[in-house]
Each structure stands twice: as C-alpha cells, then as structure tokens.
PLY file of the C-alpha trace (Angstrom):
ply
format ascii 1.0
element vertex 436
property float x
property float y
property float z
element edge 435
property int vertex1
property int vertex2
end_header
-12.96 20.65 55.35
-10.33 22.59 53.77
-7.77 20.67 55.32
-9.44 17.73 54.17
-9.34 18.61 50.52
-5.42 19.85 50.67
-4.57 16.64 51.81
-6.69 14.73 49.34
-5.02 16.83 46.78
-1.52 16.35 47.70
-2.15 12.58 47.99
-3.44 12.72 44.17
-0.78 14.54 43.22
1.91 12.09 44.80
0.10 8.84 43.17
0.31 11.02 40.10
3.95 11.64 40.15
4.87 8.33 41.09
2.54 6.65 38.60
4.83 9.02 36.12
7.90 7.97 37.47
6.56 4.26 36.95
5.52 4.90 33.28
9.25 6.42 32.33
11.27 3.47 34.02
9.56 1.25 31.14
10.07 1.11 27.35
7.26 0.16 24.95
10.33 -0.20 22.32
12.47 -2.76 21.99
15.62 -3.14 20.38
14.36 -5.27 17.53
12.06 -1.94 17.30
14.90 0.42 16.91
17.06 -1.50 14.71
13.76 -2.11 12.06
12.72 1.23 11.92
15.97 1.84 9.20
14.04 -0.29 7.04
11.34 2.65 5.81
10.44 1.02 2.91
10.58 5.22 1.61
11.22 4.92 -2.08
13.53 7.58 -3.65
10.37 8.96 -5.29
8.26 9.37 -1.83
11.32 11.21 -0.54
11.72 13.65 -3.94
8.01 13.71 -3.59
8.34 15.57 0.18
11.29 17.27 -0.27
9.72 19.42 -3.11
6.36 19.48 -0.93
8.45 21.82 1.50
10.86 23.12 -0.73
8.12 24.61 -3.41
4.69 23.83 -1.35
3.35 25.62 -3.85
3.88 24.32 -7.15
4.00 20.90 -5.40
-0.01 21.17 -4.38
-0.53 22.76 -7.86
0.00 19.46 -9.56
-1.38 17.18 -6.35
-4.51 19.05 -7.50
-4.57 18.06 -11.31
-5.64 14.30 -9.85
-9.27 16.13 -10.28
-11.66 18.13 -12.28
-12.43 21.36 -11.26
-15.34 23.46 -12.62
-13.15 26.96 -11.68
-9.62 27.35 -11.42
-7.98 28.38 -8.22
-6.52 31.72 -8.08
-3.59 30.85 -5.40
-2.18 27.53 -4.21
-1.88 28.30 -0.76
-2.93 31.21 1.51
-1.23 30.80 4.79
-2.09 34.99 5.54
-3.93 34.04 9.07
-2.23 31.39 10.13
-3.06 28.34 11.79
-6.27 28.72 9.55
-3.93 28.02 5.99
-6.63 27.89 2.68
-5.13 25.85 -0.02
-6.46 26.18 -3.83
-7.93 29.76 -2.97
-11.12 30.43 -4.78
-11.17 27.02 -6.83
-14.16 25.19 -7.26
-15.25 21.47 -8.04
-17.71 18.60 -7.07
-16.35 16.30 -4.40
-19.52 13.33 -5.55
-18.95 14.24 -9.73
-14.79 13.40 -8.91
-15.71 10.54 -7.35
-18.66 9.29 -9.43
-19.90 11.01 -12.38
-16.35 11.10 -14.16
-15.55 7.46 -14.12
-19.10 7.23 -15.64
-18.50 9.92 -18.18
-14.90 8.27 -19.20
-16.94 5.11 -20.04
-16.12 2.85 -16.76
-19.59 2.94 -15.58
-19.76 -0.53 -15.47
-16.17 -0.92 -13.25
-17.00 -1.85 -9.47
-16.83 0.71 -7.24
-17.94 -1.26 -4.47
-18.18 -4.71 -2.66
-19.85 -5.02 0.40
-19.06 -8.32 2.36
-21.45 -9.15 5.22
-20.75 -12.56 6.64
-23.32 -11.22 9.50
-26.29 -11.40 6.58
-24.67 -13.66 4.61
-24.28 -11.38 1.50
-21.95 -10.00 -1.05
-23.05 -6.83 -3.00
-20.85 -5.67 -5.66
-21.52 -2.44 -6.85
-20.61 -0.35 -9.97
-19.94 3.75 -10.59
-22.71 3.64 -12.82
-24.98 2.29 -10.03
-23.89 4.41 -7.67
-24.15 7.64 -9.66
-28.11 6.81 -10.45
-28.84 6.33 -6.52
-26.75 9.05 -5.29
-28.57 11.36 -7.74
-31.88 10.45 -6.89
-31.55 10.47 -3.03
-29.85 14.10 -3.59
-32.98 15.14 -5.19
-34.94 13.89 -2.40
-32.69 15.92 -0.12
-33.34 19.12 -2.33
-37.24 18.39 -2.38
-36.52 18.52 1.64
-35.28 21.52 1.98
-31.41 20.55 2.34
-29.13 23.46 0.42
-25.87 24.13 0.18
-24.10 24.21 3.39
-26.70 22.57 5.08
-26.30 19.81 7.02
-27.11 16.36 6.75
-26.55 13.86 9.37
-26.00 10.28 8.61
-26.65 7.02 11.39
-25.92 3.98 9.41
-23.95 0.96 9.77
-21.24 -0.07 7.41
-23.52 -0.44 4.30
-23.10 0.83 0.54
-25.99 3.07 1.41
-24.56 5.20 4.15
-21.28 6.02 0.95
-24.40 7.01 -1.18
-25.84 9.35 1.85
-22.49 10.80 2.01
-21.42 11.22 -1.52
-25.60 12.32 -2.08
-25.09 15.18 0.25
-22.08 16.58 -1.25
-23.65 16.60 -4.37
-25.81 18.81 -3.44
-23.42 21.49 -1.85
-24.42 20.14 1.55
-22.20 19.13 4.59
-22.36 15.41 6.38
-21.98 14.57 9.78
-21.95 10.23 10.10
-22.28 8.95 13.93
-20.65 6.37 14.55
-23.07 3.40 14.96
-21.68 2.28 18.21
-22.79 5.80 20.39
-25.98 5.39 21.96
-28.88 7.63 22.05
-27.48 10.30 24.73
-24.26 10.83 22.73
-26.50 10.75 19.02
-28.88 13.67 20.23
-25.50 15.83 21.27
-24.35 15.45 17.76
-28.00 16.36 16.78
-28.30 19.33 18.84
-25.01 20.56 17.60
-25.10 19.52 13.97
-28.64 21.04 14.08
-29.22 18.59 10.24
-31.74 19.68 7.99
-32.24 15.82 7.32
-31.71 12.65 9.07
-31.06 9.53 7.12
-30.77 6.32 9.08
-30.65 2.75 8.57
-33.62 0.34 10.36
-30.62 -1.52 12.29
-27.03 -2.67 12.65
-25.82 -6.53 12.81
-23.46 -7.14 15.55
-21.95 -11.50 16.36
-24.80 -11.51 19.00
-27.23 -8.90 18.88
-28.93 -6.83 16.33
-28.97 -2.83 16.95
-32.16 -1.41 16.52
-30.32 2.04 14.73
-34.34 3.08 14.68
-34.96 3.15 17.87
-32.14 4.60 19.38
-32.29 7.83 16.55
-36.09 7.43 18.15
-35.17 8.10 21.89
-32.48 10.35 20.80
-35.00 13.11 18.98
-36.85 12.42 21.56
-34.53 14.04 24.22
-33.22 16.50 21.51
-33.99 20.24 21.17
-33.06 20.24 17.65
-35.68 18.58 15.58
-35.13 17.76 11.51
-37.32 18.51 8.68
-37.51 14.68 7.69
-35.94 11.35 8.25
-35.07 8.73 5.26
-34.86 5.26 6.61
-33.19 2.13 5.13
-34.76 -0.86 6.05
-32.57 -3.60 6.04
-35.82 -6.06 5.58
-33.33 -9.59 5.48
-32.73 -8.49 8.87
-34.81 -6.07 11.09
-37.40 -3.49 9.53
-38.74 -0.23 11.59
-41.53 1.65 12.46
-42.09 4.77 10.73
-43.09 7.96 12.21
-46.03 9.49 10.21
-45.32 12.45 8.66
-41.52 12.73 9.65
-39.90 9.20 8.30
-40.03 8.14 4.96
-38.21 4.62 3.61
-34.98 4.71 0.88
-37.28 3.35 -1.66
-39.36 6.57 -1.86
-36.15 8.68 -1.96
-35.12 6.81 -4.90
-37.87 8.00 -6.67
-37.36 11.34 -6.87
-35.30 13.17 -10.33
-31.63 12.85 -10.46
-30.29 16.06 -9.65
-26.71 17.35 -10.74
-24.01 18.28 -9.11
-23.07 21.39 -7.65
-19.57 23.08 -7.53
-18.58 24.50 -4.22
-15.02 26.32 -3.64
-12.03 24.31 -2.56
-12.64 25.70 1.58
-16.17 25.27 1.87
-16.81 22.08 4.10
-17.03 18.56 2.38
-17.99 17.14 6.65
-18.05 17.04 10.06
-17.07 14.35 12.35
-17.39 14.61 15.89
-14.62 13.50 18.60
-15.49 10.64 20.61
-16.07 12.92 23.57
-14.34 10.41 26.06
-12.67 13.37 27.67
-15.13 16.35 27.59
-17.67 17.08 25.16
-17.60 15.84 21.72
-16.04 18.77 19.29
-16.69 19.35 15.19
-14.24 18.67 12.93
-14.77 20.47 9.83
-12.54 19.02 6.63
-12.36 21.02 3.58
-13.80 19.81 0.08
-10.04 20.57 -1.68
-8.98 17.76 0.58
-10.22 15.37 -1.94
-7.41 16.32 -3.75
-4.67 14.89 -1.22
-6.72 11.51 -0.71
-7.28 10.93 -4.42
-3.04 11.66 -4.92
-2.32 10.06 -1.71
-3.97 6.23 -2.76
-1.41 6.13 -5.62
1.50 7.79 -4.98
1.60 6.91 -0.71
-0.66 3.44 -1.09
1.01 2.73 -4.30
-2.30 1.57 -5.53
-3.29 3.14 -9.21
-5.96 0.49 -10.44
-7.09 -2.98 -8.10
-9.03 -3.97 -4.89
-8.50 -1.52 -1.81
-9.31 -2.89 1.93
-9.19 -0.17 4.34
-10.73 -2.47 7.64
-12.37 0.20 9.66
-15.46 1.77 9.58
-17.16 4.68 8.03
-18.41 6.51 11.21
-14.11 7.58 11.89
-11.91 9.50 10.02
-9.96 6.60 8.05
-13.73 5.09 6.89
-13.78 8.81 5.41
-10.83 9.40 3.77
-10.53 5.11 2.87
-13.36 3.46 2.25
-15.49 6.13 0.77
-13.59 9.16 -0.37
-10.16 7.87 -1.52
-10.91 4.69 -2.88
-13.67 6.22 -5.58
-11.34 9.11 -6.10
-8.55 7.02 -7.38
-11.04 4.63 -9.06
-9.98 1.59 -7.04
-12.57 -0.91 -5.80
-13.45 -0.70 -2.45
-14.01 -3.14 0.13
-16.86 -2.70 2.97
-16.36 -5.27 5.44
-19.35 -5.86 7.96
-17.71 -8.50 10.36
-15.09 -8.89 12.79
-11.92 -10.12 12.49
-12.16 -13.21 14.41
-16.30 -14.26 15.02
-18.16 -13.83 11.92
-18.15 -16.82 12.00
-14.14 -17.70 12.31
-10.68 -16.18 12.00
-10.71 -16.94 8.52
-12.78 -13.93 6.95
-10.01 -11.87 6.54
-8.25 -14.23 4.47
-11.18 -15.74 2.47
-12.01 -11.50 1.51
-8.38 -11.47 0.30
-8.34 -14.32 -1.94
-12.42 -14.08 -2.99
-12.01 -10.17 -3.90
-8.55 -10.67 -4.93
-7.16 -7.58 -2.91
-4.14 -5.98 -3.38
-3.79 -4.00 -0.54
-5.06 -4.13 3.25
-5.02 -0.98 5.52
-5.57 -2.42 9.61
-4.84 -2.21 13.21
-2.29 -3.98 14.83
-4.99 -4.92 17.56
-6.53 -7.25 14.62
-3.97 -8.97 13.50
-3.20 -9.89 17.25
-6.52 -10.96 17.40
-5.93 -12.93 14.55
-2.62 -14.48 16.01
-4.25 -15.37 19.16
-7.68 -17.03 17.79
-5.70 -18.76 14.85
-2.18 -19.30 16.29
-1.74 -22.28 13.61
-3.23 -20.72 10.81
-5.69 -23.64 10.63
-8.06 -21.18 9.12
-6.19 -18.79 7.18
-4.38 -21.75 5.30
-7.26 -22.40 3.76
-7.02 -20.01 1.44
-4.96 -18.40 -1.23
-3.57 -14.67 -0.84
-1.07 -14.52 -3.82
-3.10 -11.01 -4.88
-2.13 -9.12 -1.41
0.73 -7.49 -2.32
1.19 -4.74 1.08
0.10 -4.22 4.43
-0.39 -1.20 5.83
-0.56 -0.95 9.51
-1.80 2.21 11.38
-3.94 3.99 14.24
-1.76 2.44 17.17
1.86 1.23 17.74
2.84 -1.58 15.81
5.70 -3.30 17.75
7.95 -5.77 16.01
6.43 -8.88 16.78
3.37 -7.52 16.01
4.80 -6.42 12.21
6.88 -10.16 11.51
3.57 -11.50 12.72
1.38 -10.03 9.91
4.13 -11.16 7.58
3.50 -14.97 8.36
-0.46 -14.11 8.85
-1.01 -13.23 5.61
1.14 -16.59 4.26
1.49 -14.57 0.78
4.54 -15.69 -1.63
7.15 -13.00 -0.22
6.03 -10.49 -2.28
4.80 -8.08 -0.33
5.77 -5.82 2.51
4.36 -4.78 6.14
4.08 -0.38 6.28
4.09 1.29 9.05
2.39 4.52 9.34
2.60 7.16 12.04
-0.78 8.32 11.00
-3.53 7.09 9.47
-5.61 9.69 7.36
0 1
1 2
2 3
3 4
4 5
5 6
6 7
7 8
8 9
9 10
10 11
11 12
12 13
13 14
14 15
15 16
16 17
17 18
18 19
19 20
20 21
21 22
22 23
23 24
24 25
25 26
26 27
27 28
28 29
29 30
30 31
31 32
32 33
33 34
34 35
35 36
36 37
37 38
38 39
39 40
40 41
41 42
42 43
43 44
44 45
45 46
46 47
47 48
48 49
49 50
50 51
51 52
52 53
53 54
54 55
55 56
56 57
57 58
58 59
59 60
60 61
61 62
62 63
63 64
64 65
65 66
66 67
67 68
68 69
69 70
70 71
71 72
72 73
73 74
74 75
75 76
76 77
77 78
78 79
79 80
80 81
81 82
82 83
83 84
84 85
85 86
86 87
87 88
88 89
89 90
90 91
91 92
92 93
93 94
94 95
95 96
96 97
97 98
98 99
99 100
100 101
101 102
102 103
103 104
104 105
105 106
106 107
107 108
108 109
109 110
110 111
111 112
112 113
113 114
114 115
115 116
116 117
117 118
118 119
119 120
120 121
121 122
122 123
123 124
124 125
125 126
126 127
127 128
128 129
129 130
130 131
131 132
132 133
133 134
134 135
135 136
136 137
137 138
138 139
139 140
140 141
141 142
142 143
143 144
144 145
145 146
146 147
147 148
148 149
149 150
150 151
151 152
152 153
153 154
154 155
155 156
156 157
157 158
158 159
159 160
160 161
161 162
162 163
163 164
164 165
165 166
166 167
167 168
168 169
169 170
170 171
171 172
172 173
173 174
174 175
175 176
176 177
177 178
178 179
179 180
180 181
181 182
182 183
183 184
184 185
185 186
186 187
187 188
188 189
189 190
190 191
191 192
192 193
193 194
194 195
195 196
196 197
197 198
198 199
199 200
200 201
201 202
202 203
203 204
204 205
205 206
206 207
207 208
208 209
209 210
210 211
211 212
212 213
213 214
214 215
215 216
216 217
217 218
218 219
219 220
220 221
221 222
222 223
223 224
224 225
225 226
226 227
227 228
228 229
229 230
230 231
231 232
232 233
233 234
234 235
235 236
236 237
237 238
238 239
239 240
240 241
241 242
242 243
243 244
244 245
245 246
246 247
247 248
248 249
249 250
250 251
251 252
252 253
253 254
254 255
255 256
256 257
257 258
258 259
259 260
260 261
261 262
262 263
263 264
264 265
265 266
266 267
267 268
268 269
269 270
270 271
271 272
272 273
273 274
274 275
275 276
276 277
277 278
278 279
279 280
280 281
281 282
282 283
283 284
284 285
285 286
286 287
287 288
288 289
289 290
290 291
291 292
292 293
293 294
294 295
295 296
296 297
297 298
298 299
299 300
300 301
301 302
302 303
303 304
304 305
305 306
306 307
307 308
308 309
309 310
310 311
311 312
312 313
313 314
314 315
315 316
316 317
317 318
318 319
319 320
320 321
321 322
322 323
323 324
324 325
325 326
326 327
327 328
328 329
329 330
330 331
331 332
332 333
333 334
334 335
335 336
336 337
337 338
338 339
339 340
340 341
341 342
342 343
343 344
344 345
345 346
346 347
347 348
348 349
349 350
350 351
351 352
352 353
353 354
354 355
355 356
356 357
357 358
358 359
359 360
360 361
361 362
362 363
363 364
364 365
365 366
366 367
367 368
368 369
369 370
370 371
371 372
372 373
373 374
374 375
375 376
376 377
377 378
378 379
379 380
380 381
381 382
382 383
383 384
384 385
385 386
386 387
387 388
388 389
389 390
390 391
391 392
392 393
393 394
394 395
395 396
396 397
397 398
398 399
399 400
400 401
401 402
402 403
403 404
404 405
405 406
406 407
407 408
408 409
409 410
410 411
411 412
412 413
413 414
414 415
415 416
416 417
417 418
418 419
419 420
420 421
421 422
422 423
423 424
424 425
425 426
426 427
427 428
428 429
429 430
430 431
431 432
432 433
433 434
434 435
C-alpha cells in the first residue's frame, strides 16, 4: 500500500513538472503585445499624481480625502505602526450613504439621475434620481433599526442586479451597519456558508433573478439555505419582482419591500474611517470561501479614483459587471454615486438578451461616456456579430474610452474593441492591470 501511494505520488509529480515545462515553452504575449504596451495612455498628470503618492503618501491621501465630507477630522493620514494592517485617516469619521446620497440632495441635484437600470430580460428601463434614492434608502434603514440591526452589525444582501439591492447596500451603511451581497449565481450550499459565517442580523432578498432561459427562484434557494443553516436571522425583507416571479412568505420571519418602505426615514450615522463599510466573500473555488473586510475611508479612493484615473467628472458611467464582486462594489454602486456620475445597471448579457446589439443600443440610448468590461465580452461580441450587423445600427459618438480589465487583454483583443465600438476616433482602449 505504501508502495502504491509513493509511486502514485511520483507519477503526479512528473505529469506536474512536465505540464510546467509545457506551460513555459509557450508565450501568451505576442510581439504586437510588447511593442503596444509603450503606448500607456499615462498622462503627465497620472504620473505627477503617483509620484507624489510615494514621495509624500501623506499629504497626497490628505487631499484624496477632501473629495468627501467628513463629520470629524482625522487626526493622522496614515498609521502604518503594525504593519501589513496600515490605517489610513486615523480617527476620522463620515457617512459612506450621506457622501453618496444625501449631499448631492442637499447641494440641490436631487433631481440628477443617479441611476438607470436596463433590463432587456423584463423589458424595462428605470431611471432613478439621488433624491429618490435618499427617501428609500432612509426608510428601509429605519426598518433595519426597528429590526434590531446596529452599528457593526451585519446585513446580508441576495439580490440580483436591481436598483434595490444599491439601496440595501447604501441602507445598511447608513445605519453604521456592515453588508455582505452573495453573488446571485451560488446556490443554496455555498449561500448558508456565507450565512453561517456572516451570522446577519437581517436578510434582505429579492423574490427571483432573470436569466436568457430560466428564471431563479432567489426565494427558494435563501429558503433551503436557512434551512440547512445554524445561523438563523432576526427577519427577512423580500422584493418581489411581481412583472416576473413573486414568493411565498414565511409567517412571522419574511416581510415584503413595500412594508419596509413604510417605516420613518432615519439619518445617517458617522462611523470612523477603519470601521468596515463590507464584506465580500471569495468564491471558495479552492478551499473555503474567506471575508474580505474593506474599510469605510475607502470611499475616499473610489470617489477620487472615477475622476482623476476614469477621467470621468460629470456623465453616464457603465461599469458591465455585477454587484455581487468587487468591481459591482467599488463601480456600479459606490464610485459612481460618489463622484455624482450616472450609473448604469445592466441586467442582460452581452450577446442573448435578445442580440449582440444591447451593448451598443445602452451606449447610444443612455448616451455613455465611458464603458468599464472584460475582454471575454467583447470577444463574445466579435464572434456573435463578426460584421457588426447589429452594432451598426446604432450611434456611439458619446463613448469616449474603454476600459478593459479583470483578465489579459491581448492585442487583437484591444484593436478589436476599437472597431466594436465604431465611435468617430475619439476615444481610446485602457488597459488596466487591476480592476478595483
């Protein structure tokens, strides 16, 4: 037996090593690779901008976090005494949700949009102003406080790409609570580890999810998975998405939005720079799914990162992901409201809802200016469109850059976005090396 097993092993070890040896005698980069990574696209003020970032981190920070409003002045930039653990705007405190809503409000652009959801799934366009949002988002945080949720507890969030899941988040930060959104896509075994781990005071959920085929039944599945789970929460607030699918409610434990909503506004509460703003859980492909905890300060960096990175100060934003991952965090919710751009939800695919033309016909109807994707979907888009029979079809003169992130972006892949988009030439294709 012990044979056996050395000889297994040293037979895995040799299709290892020669799988290695494989993998180095190829190149994922090609010349035409090399020679465009010279053209940066860095502007002389991005690389002033990072050169005083490291030179004088901080007085750089210092004025990264003027973008905001904050209730209590920090008493250091940076405190980097226990390193890897670095704190950044020491004892400062300010309201993630009043940055992001109440301000733009208060400064009289209540009635700007905020945001535009775009489901070609349910046939719908919502647009959505600060004002709006600010009067849900209060009224579902007082719901959470008549629940029991405080600050630092935890709320988790199981919704698909809807305005109301950015009003669960943005309602639980008001509050001085943490979120935790799960991904739509994880079914009910990996939902009840996030339970059991998040341990939320509240659940709030969405009846279903609209996929090309199929309709997910989010209900059921957050059904099965408290079901299974040791952790149990005080109460659940469903959305029922009534044009499409609506739930059964569990007496006692479930109530709907609409009752939320009518609960008293509630204000905001200030909570120091360190304390968490979320959580968002790994996908756990590899072992078992580990809490990330982001900082509420980091609102700072997102809100100064849309304009002075994304170049984008006022206009339509598109970041095409989705809010259960880290981008849908820092670029569809967070960053967007921050900088008081509009926002784009997008609840379709790239190439079946119901054609490769979506993308284009959001450009040109919302008049974007910018579009953060994947590589992956604009290959789709090459290879269900390869004429542009679709995409001609409409006009994308507002799209001025393309941001392109999350995965390698080889060179074909970059001068094929450039004659996807079919713009007048003037915009550009960025590449990014990361994408939060």
């Amino acid at each position: 037996m012990y044979q056996d097993n050395e000889v297994g092993a040293k037979l895995e070890k040799n299709k290892f090593e020669s799988s290695i040896s494989e993998l180095k005698k190829k190149t994922f980069v090609s010349q035409a690779d090399i020679q465009s990574y010279g053209e940066s696209c860095v502007t002389p003020e991005y690389q002033e901008a990072y050169r005083r970032s490291i030179d004088d981190p901080e007085g750089f920070w210092g004025e990264v976090a003027q973008e905001l409003k904050w209730t209590k002045p920090w008493e250091r930039v940076l405190d980097n005494s226990n390193p890897p653990f670095t704190k950044w705007w020491v004892g400062g405190e300010l309201s993630v949700c009043y940055n992001a809503v109440d301000r733009f409000v208060e400064n009289g652009k209540g009635d700007q949009v905020a945001l535009v959801h775009d489901s070609p799934l349910t046939d719908t366009v919502r647009k959505i102003t600060y004002y709006e949002i600010k009067e849900q988002v209060s009224r579902l945080a007082g719901k959470l406080t008549e629940m029991g949720v405080t600050r630092g507890s935890r709320v988790l969030i199981y919704m698909p790409l809807i305005p109301e899941a950015m009003m669960a988040m943005l309602a639980t930060n008001r509050i001085g609570a943490i979120h935790s959104v799960v991904f739509g896509g994880f079914a009910a075994r990996e939902l009840r580890t996030r339970i059991e781990h998040a341990e939320p005071t509240v659940i709030i959920a969405a009846s279903c999810g609209v996929e090309p085929n199929k309709i997910v039944r989010y209900k059921d599945i957050l059904d099965e998975a408290l079901c299974q789970s040791e952790h149990q929460p005080a109460a659940c607030i469903i959305y029922q998405r009534r044009r499409v699918l609506e739930c059964s409610l569990e007496p006692g434990r479930d109530i709907t939005w609409e009752q939320a909503m009518e609960s008293d506004p509630v204000p905001c509460v200030s909570v120091e720079a360190n304390e968490p703003l979320y959580i968002l859980y790994t996908s756990g492909t590899t072992s078992a799914p580990k809490g990330i905890q982001r900082p509420c300060g980091h609102a700072a960096v997102l809100c100064w990162s849309l304009r002075q990175v994304y170049g984008l100060k006022r206009g339509v934003w598109w970041a095409a992901s989705d809010l259960g991952w880290v981008v849908g965090h820092s670029y569809i919710c967070y960053g967007p409201l921050l900088a008081g751009v509009t926002s784009i939800l997008y609840e379709g695919k790239p190439d079946r809802t119901p054609d490769p033309g979506q993308y284009f016909r959001i450009i040109e109807q919302h008049r974007v200016n910018a579009l953060f994707t994947i590589p992956t979907a604009i290959r789709v888009l090459k290879r269900a469109d390869p004429n542009a029979k679709y995409a001609r079809r409409y006009c994308n003169k507002s799209l001025k850059t393309v941001f392109i992130a999350g995965e390698h972006c080889d060179q074909d892949t970059r001068v094929s976005t450039k004659r996807a988009m079919y713009c007048c030439e003037t915009y550009d294709v960025l590449r990014l090396n990361i994408s939060r």
